[in-house]
C-alpha positions in Angstrom: 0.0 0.0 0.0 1.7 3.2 -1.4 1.2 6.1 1.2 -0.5 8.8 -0.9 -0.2 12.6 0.4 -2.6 15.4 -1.5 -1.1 19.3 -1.7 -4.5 21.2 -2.4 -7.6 20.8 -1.4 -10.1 22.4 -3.6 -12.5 21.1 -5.7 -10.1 19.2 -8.2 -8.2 17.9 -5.3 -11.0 16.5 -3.3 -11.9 14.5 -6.0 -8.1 13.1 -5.7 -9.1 12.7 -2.4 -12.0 10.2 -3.2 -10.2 7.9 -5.9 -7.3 7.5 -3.4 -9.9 6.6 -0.4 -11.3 4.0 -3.0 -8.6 2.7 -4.3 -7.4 -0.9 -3.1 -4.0 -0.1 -3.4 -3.0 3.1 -2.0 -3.5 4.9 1.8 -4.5 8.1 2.2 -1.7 9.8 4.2 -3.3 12.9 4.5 -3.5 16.7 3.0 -2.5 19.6 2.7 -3.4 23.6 2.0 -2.6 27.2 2.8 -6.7 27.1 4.0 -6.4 26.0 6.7 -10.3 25.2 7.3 -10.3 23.7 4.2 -7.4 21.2 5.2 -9.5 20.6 8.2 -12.9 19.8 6.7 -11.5 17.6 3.8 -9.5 15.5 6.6 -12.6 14.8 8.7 -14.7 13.8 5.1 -11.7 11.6 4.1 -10.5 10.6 7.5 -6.8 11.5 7.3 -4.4 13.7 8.5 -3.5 17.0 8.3 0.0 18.8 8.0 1.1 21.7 8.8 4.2 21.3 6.4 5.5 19.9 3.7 8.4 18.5 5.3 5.7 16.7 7.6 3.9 15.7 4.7 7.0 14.3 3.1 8.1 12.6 6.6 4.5 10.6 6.5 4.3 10.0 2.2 5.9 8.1 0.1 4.1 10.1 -3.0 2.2 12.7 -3.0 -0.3 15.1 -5.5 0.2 18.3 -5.9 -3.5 19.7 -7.0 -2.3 23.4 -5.5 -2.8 26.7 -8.1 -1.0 27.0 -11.4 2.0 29.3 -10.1 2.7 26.8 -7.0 3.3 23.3 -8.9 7.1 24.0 -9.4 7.7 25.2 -5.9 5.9 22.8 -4.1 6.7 19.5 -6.5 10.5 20.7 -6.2 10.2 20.5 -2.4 8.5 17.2 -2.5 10.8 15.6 -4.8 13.9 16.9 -2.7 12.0 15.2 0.0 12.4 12.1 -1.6 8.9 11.8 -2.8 7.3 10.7 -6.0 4.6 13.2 -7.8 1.6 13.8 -9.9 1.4 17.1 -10.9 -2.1 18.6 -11.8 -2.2 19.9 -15.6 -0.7 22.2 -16.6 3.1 21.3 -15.2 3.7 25.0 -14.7 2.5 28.2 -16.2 6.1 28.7 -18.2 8.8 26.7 -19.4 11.5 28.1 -17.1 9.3 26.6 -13.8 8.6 22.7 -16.0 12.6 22.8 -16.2 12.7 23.3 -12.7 10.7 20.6 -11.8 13.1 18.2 -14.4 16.1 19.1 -13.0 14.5 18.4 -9.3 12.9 14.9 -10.2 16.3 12.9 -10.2 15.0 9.0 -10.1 11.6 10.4 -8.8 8.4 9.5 -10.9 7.0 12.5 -11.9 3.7 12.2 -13.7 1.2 15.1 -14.7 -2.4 15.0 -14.9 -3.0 15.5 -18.3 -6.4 13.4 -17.3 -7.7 13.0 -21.0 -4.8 10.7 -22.2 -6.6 8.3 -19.6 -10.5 8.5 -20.7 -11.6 5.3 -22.3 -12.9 7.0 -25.5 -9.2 8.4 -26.2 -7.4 4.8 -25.1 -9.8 3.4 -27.6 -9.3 6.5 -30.3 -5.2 5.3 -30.0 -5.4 2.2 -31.1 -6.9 2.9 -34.2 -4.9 5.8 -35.1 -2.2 5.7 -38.4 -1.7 8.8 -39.6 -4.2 11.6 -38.8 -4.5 14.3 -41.2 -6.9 16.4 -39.6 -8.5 17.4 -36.5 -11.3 19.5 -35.4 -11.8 19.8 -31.6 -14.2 21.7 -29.3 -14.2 21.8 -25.4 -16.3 24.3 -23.4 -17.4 24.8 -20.3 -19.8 26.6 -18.3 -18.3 29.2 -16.2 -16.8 28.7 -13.0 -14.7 30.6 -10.5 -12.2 27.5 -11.0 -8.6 28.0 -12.3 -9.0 31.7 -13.3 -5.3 32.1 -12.6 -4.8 30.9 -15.7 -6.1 31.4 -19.1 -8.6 29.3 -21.0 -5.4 27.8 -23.3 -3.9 26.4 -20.1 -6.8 25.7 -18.3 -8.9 23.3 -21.1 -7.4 23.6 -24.1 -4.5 22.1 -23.2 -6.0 18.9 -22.9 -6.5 18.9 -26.7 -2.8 20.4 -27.2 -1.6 17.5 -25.5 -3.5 14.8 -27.5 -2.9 16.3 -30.5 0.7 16.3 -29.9 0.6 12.8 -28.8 -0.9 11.8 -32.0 0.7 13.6 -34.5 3.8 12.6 -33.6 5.4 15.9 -33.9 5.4 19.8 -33.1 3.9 22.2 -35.0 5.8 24.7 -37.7 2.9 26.9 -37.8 0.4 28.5 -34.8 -2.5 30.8 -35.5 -4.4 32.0 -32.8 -7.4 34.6 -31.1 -9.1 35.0 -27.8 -11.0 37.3 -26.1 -11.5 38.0 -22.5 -15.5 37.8 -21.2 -15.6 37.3 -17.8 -12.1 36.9 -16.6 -9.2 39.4 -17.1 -7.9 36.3 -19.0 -8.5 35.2 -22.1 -12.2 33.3 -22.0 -12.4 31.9 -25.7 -9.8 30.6 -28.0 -9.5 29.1 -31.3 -6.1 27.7 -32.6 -4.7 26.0 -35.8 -1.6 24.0 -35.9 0.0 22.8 -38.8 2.6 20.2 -38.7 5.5 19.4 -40.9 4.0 16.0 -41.8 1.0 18.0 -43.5 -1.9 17.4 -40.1 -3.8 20.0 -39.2 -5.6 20.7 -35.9 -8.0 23.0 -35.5 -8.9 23.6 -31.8 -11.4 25.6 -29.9 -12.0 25.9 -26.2 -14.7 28.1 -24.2 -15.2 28.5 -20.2 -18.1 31.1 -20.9 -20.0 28.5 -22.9 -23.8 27.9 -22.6 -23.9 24.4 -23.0 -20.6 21.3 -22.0 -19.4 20.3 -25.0 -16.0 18.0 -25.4 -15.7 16.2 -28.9 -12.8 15.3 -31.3 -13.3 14.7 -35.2 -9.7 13.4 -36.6 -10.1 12.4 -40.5 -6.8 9.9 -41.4 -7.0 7.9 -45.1 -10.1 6.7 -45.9 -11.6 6.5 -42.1 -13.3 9.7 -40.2 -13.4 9.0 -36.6 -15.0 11.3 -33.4 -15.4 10.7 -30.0 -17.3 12.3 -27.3 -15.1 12.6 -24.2 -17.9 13.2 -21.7 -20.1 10.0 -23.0 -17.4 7.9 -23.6 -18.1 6.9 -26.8 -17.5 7.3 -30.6 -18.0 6.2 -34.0 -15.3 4.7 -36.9 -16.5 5.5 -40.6 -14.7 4.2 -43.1 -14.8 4.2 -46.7 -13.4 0.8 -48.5 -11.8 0.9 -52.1 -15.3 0.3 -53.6 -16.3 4.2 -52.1 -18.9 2.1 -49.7 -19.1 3.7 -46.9 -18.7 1.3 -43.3 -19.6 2.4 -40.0 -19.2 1.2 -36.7 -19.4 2.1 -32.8 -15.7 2.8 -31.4 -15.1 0.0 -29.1 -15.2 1.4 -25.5 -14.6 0.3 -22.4 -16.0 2.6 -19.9 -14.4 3.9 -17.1 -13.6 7.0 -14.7 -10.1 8.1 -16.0 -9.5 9.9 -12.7 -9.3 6.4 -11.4 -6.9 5.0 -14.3 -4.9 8.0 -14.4 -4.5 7.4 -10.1 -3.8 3.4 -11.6 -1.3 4.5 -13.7 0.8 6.5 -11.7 0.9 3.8 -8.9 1.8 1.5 -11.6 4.8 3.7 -11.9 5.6 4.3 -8.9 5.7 0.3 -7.8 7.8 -0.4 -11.2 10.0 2.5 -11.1 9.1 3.1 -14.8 8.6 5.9 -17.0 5.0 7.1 -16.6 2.6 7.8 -19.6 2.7 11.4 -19.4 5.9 12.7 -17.7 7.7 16.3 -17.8 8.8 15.9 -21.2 5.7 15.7 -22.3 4.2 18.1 -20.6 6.2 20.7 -21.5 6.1 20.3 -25.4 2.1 20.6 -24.4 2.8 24.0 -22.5 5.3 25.0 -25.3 2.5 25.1 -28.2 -0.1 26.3 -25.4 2.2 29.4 -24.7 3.4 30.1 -28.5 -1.0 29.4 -28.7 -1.4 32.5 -26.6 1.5 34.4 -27.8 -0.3 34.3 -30.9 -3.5 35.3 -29.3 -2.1 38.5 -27.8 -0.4 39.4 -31.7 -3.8 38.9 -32.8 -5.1 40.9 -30.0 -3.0 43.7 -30.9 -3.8 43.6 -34.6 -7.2 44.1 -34.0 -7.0 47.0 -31.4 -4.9 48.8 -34.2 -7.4 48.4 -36.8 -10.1 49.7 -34.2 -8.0 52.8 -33.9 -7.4 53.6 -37.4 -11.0 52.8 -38.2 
């Protein structure tokens, strides 16, 4: 039984907090979180502990999940990881590339794993193994808003889930961004639409909304003669593919469901036991936050361009 710490109590990290209680394999050590109340009443749902520090934490762990804000995950996964521990980091790794370095240099023989939670939902495990050599991709992901993550933008904050996938499965970074966003409700950027083109001729066109009316998470990726999308929140999707007589096959994508905050928790134990690489490490990570920052680099160029043209106008 791995000894499991959490850093972060809110609402992502109380839902760590569940799938380590129910899991058969791991202890809940306890948590950890500047509010202190918050500490307090998540230890008495879960029935753990509480520290007041992370070298506690680290004296009682033997890995621990670091679900604390954005601009915390390098300071706080550095300390752990000097402490010996193994980590999870909550998507994104960092909120710049200089921080994700930081946390590679720190991690040593440590597992570090980051919760790029999408590369573990059924519909996407079931989307890989079908997967040759995609030559397009259209993706939407919105939300509803929340007062959630607003320390970060709406690239790092959803979109980066598709970023990461796309990367994955495309095999390569992009040579070209485009990019706009606009800010709604948040001095942040609320809506975003991005195109990446890759040298091997894929494209991906992505779009991600927090200020949306309605959920909406679905990927389209055409590849030689086969059109295939999935529905992330269902768990399901659909393989159409056209044979060399132009008849058009189709067919249910072959799911098995399950909650991927469960595998991804499975996953990282698995790592942690074997001492192996994990599925999504820092490496991987960072090329996601790479794209995501040139993403909204583009969006504030963009942003720029447009404010000009209001002026002249």
């Amino acid at each position: 039984m791995i000894r499991l710490a959490v850093a972060g109590v809110g609402a992502f990290g109380r839902n760590h907090l569940r799938v380590i209680r129910e899991s058969p394999r791991a202890t809940l050590a306890g948590v950890i979180d500047l509010d202190n109340a918050r500490a307090r009443a998540a230890a008495q749902e879960f029935e753990c502990a509480v520290f007041d520090s992370l070298e506690s934490l680290a004296g009682h762990s033997d890995a621990a999940i670091v679900a604390t804000p954005t601009g915390t995950h390098a300071d706080v996964a550095c300390a752990l990881l000097g402490a010996g521990l193994d980590v999870l980091v909550e998507k994104p790794i960092t909120a710049d590339l200089d921080s994700a370095a930081r946390i590679r240099a720190a991690a040593g023989d440590r597992v570090v794993q980051v919760g790029h939670l999408e590369h573990f939902n059924p519909a996407v495990l079931a989307l890989r193994k079908i997967v040759s050599k995609p030559l397009f991709f259209e993706i939407h992901r919105m939300s509803l808003f929340s007062p959630r993550s607003l320390d970060v933008d709406v690239v790092l904050d959803l979109m980066i889930h598709d970023v990461d996938l796309v990367l994955d499965m495309a095999g390569e970074m992009p040579d070209e961004i485009r990019a706009a966003g606009i800010s709604i409700l948040s001095p942040k950027v609320d809506i975003a639409n991005a195109r990446l083109a890759f040298p091997g001729g894929c494209v991906a066109n992505l779009t991600a909304s927090r200020v949306s009316t309605e959920r909406v998470r679905k990927l389209r990726l055409f590849q030689p003669h086969q059109y295939i999308s999935i529905d992330y929140g269902r768990q399901d999707g659909a393989v159409c593919t056209v044979s060399g007589r132009q008849q058009i096959g189709f067919q249910p994508l072959a799911v098995e469901k399950n909650e991927p905050l469960k595998l991804q928790l499975d996953a990282f134990l698995d790592a942690v036991t074997a001492r192996s690489r994990p599925l999504v490490g820092v490496e991987e990570a960072a090329r996601a936050l790479e794209v995501a920052l040139g993403i909204l680099a583009k969006i504030e160029e963009h942003g720029k361009l447009v404010a000009q043209s209001l002026a002249s106008s």
